[in-house]
N, C-alpha and C positions, 0 to 999 in steps of 0.2 A: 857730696851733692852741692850744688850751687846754688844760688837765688831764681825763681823761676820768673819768667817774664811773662808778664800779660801781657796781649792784645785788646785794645778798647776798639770797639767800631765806631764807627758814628751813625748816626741817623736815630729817628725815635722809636722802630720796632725793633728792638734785639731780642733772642730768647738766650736766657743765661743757666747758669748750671744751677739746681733748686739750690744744689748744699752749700756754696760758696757766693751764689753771684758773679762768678768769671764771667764773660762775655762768650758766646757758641758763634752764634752768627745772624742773621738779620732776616727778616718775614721773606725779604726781594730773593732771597736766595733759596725757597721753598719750591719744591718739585712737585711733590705730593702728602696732601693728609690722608692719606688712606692704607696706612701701614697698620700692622699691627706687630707692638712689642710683649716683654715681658710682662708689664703694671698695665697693661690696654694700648690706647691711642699712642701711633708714635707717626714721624713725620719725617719725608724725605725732602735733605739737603743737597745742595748742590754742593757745597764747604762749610767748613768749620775751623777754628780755631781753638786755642787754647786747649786741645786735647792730642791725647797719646795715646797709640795703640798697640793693643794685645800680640800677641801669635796669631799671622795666618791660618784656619782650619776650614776644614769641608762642613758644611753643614744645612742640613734638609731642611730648607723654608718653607713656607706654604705656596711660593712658585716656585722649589721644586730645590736641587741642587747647586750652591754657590761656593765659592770661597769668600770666607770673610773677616774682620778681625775687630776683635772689639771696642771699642772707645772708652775710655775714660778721662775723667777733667786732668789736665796737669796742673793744676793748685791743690786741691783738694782729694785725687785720686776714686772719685766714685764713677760707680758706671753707667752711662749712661746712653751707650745705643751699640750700634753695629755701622762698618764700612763695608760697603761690596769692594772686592779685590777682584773678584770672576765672577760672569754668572756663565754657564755652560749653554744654557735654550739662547738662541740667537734672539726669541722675543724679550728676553730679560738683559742684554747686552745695556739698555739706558742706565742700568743703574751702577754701571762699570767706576768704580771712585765716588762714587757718592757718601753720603752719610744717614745710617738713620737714628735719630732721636729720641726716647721717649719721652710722653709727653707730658708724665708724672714727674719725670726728672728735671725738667726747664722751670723757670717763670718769664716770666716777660717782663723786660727791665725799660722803660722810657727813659733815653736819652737826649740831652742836648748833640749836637755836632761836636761839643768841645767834652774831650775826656775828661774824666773825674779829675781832680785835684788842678786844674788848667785855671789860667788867671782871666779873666773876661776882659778884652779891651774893653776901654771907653771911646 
């Protein structure tokens, strides 16, 4: 295996992975809070970072039939949501490549613009 590379975003709302702090992705990139995951509250992205996914599989949400694959961090390897790959109801077609989150699994990390270890002009 190799050294994994992080993605730092920028801007000051990121939600990051609870276990590790990697970076996910930023508040502007929020679809909808009205998900519901495994641990409760979970949240749809539009993208993400710093994660890898599971095997493709069929499986019955509460709107109905999808295909989807799991997410976990790549630093840390914990799980923390689901990707739509399909949804079969044409009204469910928005969440086509999306991401969902949960929201036990995130924290909200405050960033400057400039990534961590970056040297500040003067």
């Amino acid at each position: 295996m190799g050294r994994v590379h992080r993605t730092w975003l920028p801007g000051t709302r990121i939600y990051a992975c609870g276990s590790c702090k990697a970076h996910l992705t930023n508040h502007a990139d929020i679809v909808s809070k009205s998900f519901q995951g495994r641990t409760g509250r979970a949240y749809l992205f539009n993208s993400v970072v710093n994660v890898s996914l599971g095997p493709t599989e069929d499986r019955i949400l509460n709107t109905g039939l999808h295909k989807v694959s799991d997410i976990y961090c790549n630093c840390c390897e914990v799980y923390l949501g689901w990707r739509y790959e399909e949804a079969f109801e044409q009204s469910q077609k928005y969440k086509e490549g999306k991401a969902v989150l949960e929201k036990a699994r995130m924290c909200t990390e405050e960033w400057t613009t400039d990534a961590p270890g970056d040297v500040a002009s003067d």
